[in-house]
C-alpha positions in Angstrom: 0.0 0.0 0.0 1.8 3.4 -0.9 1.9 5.6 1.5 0.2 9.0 1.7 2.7 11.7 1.2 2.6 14.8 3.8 1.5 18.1 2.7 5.0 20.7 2.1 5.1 23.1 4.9 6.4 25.7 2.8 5.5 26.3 -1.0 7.8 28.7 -3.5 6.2 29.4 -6.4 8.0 31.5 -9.4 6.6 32.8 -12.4 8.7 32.1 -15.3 8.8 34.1 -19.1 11.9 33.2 -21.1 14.2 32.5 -17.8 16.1 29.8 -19.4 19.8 30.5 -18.9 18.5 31.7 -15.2 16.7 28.3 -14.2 19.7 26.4 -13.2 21.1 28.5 -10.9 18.2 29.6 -9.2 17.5 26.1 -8.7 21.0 25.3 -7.0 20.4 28.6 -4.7 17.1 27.3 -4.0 18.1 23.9 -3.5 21.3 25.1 -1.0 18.8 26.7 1.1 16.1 23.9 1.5 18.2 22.1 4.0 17.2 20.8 7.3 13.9 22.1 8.6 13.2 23.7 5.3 13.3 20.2 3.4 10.1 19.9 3.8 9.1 22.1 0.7 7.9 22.4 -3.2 9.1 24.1 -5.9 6.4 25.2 -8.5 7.6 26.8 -11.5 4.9 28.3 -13.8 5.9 29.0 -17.1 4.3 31.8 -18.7 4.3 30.8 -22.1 7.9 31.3 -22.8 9.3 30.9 -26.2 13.0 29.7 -25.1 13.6 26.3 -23.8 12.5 27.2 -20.3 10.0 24.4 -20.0 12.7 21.6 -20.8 15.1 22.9 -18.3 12.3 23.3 -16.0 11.3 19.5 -16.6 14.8 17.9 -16.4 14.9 19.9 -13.1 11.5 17.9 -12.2 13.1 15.0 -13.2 16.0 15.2 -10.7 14.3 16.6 -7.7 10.5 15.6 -6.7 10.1 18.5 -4.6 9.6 20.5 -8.2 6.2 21.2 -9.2 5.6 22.0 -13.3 2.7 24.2 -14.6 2.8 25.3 -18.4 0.7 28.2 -19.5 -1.0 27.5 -22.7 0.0 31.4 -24.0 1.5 34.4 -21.2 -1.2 35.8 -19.1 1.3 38.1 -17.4 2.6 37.6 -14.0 0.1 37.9 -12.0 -1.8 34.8 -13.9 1.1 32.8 -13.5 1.6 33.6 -9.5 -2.6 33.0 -8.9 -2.2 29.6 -11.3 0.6 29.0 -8.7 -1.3 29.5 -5.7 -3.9 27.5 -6.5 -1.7 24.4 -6.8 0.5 25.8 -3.8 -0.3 23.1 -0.8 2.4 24.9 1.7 1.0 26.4 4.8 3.6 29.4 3.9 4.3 30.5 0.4 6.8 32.3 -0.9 7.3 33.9 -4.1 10.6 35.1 -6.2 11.3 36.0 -9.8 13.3 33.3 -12.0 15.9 36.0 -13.0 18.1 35.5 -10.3 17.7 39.5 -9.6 16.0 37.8 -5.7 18.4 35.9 -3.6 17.0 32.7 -2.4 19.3 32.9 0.9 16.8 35.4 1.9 14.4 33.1 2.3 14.7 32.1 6.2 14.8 35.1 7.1 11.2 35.9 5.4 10.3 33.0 7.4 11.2 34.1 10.8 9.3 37.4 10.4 6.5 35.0 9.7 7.3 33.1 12.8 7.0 36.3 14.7 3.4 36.6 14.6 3.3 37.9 10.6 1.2 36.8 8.0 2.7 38.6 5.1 6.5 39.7 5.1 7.0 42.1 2.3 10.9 42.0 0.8 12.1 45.2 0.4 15.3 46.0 -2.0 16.9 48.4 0.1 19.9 48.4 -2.3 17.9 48.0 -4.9 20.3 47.4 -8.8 18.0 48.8 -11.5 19.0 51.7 -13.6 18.3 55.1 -11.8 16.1 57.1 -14.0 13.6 54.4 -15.6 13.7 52.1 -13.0 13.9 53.4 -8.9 12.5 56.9 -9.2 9.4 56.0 -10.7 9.2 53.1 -8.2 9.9 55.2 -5.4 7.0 57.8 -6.7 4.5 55.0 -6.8 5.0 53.2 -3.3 4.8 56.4 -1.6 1.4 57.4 -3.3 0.2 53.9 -3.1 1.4 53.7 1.1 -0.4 57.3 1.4 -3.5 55.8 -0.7 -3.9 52.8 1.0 -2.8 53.1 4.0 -0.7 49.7 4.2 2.8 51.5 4.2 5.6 49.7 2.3 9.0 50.9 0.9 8.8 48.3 -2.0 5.5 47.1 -3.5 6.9 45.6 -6.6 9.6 43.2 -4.8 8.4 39.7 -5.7 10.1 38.3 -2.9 7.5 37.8 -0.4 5.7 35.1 2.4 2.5 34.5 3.0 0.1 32.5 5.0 -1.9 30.4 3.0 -5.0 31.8 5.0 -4.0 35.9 4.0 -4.8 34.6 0.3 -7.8 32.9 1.0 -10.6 34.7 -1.0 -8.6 36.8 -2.9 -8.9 36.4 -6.7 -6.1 38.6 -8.7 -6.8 40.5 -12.3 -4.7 42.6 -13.9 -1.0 43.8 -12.8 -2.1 43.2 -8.9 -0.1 40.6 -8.1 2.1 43.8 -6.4 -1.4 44.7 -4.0 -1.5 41.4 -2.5 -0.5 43.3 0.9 -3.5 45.8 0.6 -5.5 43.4 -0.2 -4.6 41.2 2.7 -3.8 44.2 4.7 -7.3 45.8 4.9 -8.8 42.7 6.1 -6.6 42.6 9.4 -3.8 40.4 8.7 -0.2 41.5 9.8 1.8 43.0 7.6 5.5 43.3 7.9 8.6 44.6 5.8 12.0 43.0 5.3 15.1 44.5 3.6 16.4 42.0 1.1 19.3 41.8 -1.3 19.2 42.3 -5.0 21.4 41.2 -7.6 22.1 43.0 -11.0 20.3 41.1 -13.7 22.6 38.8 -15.3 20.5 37.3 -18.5 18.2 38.5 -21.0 16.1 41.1 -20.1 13.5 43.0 -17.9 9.8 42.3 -18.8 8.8 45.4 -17.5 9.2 49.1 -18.2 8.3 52.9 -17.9 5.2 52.4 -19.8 4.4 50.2 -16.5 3.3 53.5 -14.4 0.0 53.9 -16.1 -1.4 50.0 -15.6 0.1 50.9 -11.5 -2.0 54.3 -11.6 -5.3 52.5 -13.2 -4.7 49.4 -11.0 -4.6 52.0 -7.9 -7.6 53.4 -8.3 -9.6 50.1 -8.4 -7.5 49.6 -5.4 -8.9 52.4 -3.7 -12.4 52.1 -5.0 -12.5 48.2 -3.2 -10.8 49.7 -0.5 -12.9 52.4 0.5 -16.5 51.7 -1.6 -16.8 48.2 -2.3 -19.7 47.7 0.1 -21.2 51.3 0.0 -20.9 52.0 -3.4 -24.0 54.6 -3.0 -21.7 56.7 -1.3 -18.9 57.2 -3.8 -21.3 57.5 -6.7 -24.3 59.5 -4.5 -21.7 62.4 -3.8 -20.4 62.6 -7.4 -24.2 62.6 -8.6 -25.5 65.1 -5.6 -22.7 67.3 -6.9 -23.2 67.6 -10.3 -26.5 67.5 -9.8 -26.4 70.8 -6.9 -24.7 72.5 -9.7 -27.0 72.0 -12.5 -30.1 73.5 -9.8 -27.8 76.2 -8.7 -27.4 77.3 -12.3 -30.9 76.9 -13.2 -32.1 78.8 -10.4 -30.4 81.7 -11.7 -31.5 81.7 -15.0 -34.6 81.6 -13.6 -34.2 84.5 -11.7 -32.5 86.2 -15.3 -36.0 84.6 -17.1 -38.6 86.4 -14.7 -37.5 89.2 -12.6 -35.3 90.6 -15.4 -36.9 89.2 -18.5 -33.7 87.9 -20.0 -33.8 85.6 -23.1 -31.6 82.3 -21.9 -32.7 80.2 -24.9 -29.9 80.8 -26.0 -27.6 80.8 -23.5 -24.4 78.1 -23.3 -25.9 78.2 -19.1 -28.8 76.5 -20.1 -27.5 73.3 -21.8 -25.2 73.2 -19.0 -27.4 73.2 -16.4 -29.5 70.3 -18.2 -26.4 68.8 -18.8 -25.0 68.6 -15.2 -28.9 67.5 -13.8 -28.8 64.7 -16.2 -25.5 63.9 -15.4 -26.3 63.9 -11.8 -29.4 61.5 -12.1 -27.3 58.9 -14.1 -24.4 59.5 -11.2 -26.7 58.4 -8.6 -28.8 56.0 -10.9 -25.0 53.8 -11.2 -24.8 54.3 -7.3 -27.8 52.3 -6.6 -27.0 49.8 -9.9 -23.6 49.5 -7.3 -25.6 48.6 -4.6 -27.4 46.0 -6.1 -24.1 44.5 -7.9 -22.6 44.8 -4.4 -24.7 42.7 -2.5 -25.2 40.2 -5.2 -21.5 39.6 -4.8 -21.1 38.9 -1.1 -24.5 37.2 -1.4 -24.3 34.8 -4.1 -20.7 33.5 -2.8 -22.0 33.9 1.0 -19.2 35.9 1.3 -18.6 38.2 4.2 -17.6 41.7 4.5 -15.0 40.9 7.5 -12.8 38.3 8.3 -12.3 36.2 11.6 -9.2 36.0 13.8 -9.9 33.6 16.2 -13.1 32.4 17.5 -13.4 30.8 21.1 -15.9 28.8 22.4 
């Protein structure tokens, strides 16, 4: 009878585009740090459709070590398809993830761990000495985390650092779209789980070359305020809407109380005055405003409802 094999304590999951010259290594520094108590672990590479050999290195790997876990894309769905694909296969209690380009150091590994052990549920990397080129690469990064820390109120130095740990239970329930693979903290974050950050090392990249550049700011500005909408209005969406709507709405009455006032105390033509297509204009506006408000409601409670979803999340319960 063959035995049933033990769920890994700790999962690593790394997205991988066209990493082929990288794979090797990273699996030796990997491998050198897995010793011990960390033995217990899996490896899951998920390749995002590259178009090297990536996916025959990563299977010879698989061939040598069973701890490696293989999941091929059928095209690349971008990163943060390839780290949710890798969660959902992920059967560690703790995951962590890395990039493949050797850029994280795997040796930073137990120390992400014991920040864990210390009562975290998400430990953050953070590269302090960060090697990406000055102008394209760190000031725009440095612009974003501060606006997204002030925004969402989960303050981090470094939101795009791959190089992170998580309880399995912070990603419970959280289904990523997009680029937000990087808001996994906020996410987490707002519904009270402990969030900690960790400086980390960071190599120079040593092979191909960056998926990723400038034109990345706009997707992190559009992705941010979704972010702060689900923050702040995903279960009163009557409130973000109703204010918009009251207001263009307070306007368009404002400015039609004084053409009325022009109309019959002065006798005034406003036919044809620009005023008076802008005051229908802005009451319009206002009624469709609030009209999407209440559509938000609806869509609102249809989501929590229909999955029995809740609006908070437990700690502990004791009975």
């Amino acid at each position: 009878m063959k035995m049933k094999k033990d769920k890994p304590k700790i999962s690593i999951v790394i997205p991988v585009k066209d990493e082929a010259d990288s794979l090797p290594i990273l699996y030796e520094k990997i491998a050198r740090v897995l010793i011990g108590k960390l033995q217990d672990s899996e490896i899951i590479f998920v390749n995002d459709g590259s178009t090297d050999n990536s996916q025959t290195i990563i299977e010879k790997l698989h061939s040598q070590d069973s701890r490696i876990k293989v999941l091929e894309l059928r095209r690349n769905f971008g990163q943060t398809a390839a780290m949710s694909a890798g969660f959902d296969i992920a059967q560690g209690k703790i995951i962590i993830t890395m990039d493949a380009d050797l850029q994280n150091e795997p040796a930073d590994i137990p120390n992400l761990l014991k920040k864990i052990d210390e009562g975290y549920d998400i430990v953050s990397g953070w590269r302090k000495k960060r090697k990406d080129k000055f102008i394209t690469r760190r000031i725009p990064s440095i612009a974003a985390n501060f606006i997204i820390s002030k925004l969402t109120g989960v303050h981090l130095h470094d939101y795009g650092c791959t190089l992170k740990a998580y309880k399995k239970e912070a990603l419970n329930g959280i289904r990523l779209y997009g680029d937000m693979h990087r808001f996994i903290p906020v996410f987490s974050g707002i519904q009270g789980f402990k969030v900690a950050e960790l400086p980390v090392s960071h190599n120079p990249r040593k092979f191909g070359k960056s998926n990723y550049g400038i034109s990345r700011i706009l997707k992190v500005i559009i992705d941010l305020i979704t972010i702060r909408f689900f923050i702040k209005f995903l279960t009163k969406p009557m409130r973000f809407f109703g204010i918009i709507g009251i207001f263009f709405g307070a306007i368009g009455v404002i400015i039609g109380l004084y053409l009325t006032y022009l109309k019959s105390f002065l006798g005034l033509d406003i036919g044809g005055r620009p005023l008076l297509l802008l005051t229908i204009s802005m009451i319009i506006a206002g009624i469709q405003i609030t009209s999407l408000g209440i559509i938000g409601e609806i869509i609102s409670r249809i989501y929590f409802e229909s999955q029995n979803k809740k609006t908070y999340t437990v700690k502990k319960i004791i009975k």
